[in-house]
N, C-alpha and C positions, 0 to 999 in steps of 0.2 A: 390751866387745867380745867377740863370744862365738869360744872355741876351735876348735881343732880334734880330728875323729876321723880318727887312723889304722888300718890294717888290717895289720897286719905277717903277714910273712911269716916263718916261721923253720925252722930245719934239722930233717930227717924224718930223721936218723941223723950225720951227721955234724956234727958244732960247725963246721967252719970251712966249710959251706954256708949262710955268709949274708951280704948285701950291707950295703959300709961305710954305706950310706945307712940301713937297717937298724936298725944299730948305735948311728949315733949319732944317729934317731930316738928310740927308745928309749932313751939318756942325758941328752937335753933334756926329751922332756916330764913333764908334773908329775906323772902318775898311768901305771903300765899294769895294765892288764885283763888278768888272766891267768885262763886254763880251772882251773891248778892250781899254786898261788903255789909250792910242796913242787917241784912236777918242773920250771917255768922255774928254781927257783934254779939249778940246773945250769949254765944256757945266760948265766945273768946274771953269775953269778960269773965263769964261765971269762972275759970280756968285760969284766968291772970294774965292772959296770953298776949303781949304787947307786939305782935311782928306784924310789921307794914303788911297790909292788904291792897290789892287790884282784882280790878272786876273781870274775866273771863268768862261768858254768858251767851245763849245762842245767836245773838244780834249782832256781838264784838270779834267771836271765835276764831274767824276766816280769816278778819283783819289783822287779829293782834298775837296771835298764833306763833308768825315768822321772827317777833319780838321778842318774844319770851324764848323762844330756840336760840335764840344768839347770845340773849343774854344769859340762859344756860349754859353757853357751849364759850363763854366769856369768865365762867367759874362761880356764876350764883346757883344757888342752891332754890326751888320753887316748891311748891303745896299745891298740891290740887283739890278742892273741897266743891262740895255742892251744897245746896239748900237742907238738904237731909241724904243721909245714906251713904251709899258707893257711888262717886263719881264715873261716869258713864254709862251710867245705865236708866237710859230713857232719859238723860241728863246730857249739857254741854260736857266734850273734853276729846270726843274721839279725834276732829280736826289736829288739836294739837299733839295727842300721842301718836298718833300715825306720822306723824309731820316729825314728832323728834325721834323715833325711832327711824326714822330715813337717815336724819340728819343726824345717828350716832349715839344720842343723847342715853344714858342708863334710866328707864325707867323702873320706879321703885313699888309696886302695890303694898298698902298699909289695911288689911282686911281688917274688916268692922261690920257692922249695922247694917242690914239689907232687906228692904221690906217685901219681898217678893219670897226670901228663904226663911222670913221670922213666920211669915203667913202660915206656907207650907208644909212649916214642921208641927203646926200646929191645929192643920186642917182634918184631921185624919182622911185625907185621900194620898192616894200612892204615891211616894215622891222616889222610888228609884227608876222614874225617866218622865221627864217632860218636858216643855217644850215655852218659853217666856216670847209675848209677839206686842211686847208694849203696850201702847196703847189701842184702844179700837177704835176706828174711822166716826167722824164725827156725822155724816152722812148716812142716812139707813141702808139705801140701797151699797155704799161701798161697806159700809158694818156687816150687812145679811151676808155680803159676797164671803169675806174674812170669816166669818162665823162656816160660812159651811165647808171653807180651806179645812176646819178642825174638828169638824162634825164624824167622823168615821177614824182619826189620828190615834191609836191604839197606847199614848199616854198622855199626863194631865197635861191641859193645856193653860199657863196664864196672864192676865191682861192688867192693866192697869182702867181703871175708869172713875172720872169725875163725878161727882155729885149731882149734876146738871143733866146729864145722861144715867146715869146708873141705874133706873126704873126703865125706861128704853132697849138699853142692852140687855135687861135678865129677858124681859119681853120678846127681843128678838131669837134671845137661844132658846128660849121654849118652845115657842115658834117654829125652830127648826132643829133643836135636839130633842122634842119635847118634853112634856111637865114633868117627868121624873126621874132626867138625867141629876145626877147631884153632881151639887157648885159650894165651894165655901165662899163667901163674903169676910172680907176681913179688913179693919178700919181702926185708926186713932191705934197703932199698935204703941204697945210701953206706953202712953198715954191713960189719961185717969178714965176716959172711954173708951178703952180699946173695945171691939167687940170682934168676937169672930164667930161666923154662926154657921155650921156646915149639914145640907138640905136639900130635899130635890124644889127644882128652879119651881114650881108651883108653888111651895112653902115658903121660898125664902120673898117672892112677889108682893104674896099675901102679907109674911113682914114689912116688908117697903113700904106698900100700902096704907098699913094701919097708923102709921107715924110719920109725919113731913121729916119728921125729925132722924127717925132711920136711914136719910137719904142723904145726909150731910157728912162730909167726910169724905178725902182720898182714900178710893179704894182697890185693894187687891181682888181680883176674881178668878179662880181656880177651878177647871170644869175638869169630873173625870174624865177617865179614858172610857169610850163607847165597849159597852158590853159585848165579847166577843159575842154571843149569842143574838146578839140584838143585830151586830154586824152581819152577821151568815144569813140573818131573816132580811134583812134592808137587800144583801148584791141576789138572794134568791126571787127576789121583788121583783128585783132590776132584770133578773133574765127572765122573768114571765113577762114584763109589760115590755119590753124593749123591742120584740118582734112586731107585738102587735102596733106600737105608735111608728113604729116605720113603714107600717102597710099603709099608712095616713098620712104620711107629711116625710118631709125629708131629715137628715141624719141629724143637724143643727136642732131646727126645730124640738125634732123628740127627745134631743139628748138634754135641751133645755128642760121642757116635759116633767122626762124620769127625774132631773137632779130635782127639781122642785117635790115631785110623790115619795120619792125615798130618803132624799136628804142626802143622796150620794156626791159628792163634788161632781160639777158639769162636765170639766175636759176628761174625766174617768167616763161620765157614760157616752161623751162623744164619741171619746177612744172606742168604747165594745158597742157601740151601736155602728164604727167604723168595719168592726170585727165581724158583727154580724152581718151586714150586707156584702162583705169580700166572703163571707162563705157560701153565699147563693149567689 
């Protein structure tokens, strides 16, 4: 009779953020899957938790996948845990659920701790629609591109970024949402530093700034949705300057152009700079 997979949920800062169900998930079944056996001991011990661990991690995922499906589908019972949080999300795990939902397997989600929706409830920016795109490219020019995909996206958009970058990326969205789109920052959440500080992207800079120390910490970044009013003034932009850089250069060229003056994503003004030369 073949087992089951769970998906455990576990605490993004705090130990006692996590549900009894959870808990004694994790003390019955036979096997759990950990991101990183070294950093769950933490969260196992504190909890008494004695059940055999194996490593399941972006490196191993591909390989070790088909292993854990048979021995699934052979009647053990598996955990799925990551470093902190919900497992798969921006985390190792998808290779293997996709893999055992082909191959039959009952997969079990165990909700809990999520640092993208702990952030959000707390940002006071609009959370009935938006939009989660990971992490941001490590690259400027592939960052600026992803930055203007969200630049005009009519709800919050958000990202994950590292301490190393995170002075970089406010930099870049200002740049092209400009200084007074408001973003919450949000970091060390349920932790004794949590902060969350929600601001237009000049303000929160200016924070980053004054402190090396403000800079430290995996963080959440939440940019509102673009002002409809600010939007209708950006596409009325776009159709005053769109005739004239196409009396100058060709549809490519201007359409590059306008998206850098207005901030409008590129294949949008390529499309109506298309539009516009098919109607003369």
């Amino acid at each position: 009779m073949s087992g089951l997979l769970y998906i455990v949920a576990t605490p993004i800062g705090n130990l006692d953020d996590i549900s009894f169900r959870a808990i004694e998930i994790l003390k019955t079944v036979d096997i759990i899957l950990a991101e990183d056996t070294r950093h769950s001991k933490k969260l196992l011990n504190y909890y008494d938790i004695t059940t055999p661990t194996q490593t399941l991690h972006e490196h191993n995922e591909r390989q070790k996948s088909a292993t854990v499906i048979k021995t699934i589908l052979n009647g053990k019972t598996m955990a799925l845990i990551s470093d902190s949080g919900t497992p798969l999300i921006s985390d190792p795990g998808y290779i293997l659920v996709h893999g055992a939902k082909q191959a039959g397997v009952k997969v079990v989600p165990i909700p809990g701790a999520n640092a993208i929706i702990s952030a959000l409830c707390a940002s006071g920016i609009a959370s009935d629609s938006f939009s989660f795109f990971g992490f941001l490219p490590t690259r400027t020019s592939a960052r600026q591109k992803a930055i203007r995909t969200i630049a005009h996206i009519e709800q919050s958009a958000i990202f994950y970024e590292s301490p190393r970058r995170i002075l970089s990326s406010l930099l870049d969205l200002q740049a092209i949402l400009g200084s007074e789109r408001v973003v919450c920052l949000a970091k060390e959440i349920s932790k004794s530093f949590e902060t969350i500080k929600t601001s237009t992207l000049k303000e929160l800079i200016t924070y980053l700034q004054a402190d090396n120390a403000h800079q430290k910490g995996e963080f959440v970044i939440i940019v509102s949705a673009i002002n409809k009013v600010n939007k209708k003034i950006n596409m009325q932009q776009l159709d005053k300057i769109l005739p004239l850089l196409l009396n100058e250069m060709g549809a490519s060229k201007a359409a590059r152009l306008a998206a850098k003056i207005t901030g409008i994503d590129k294949k949008y003004c390529y499309q109506q700079a298309l539009n516009e030369l098919n109607r003369h």
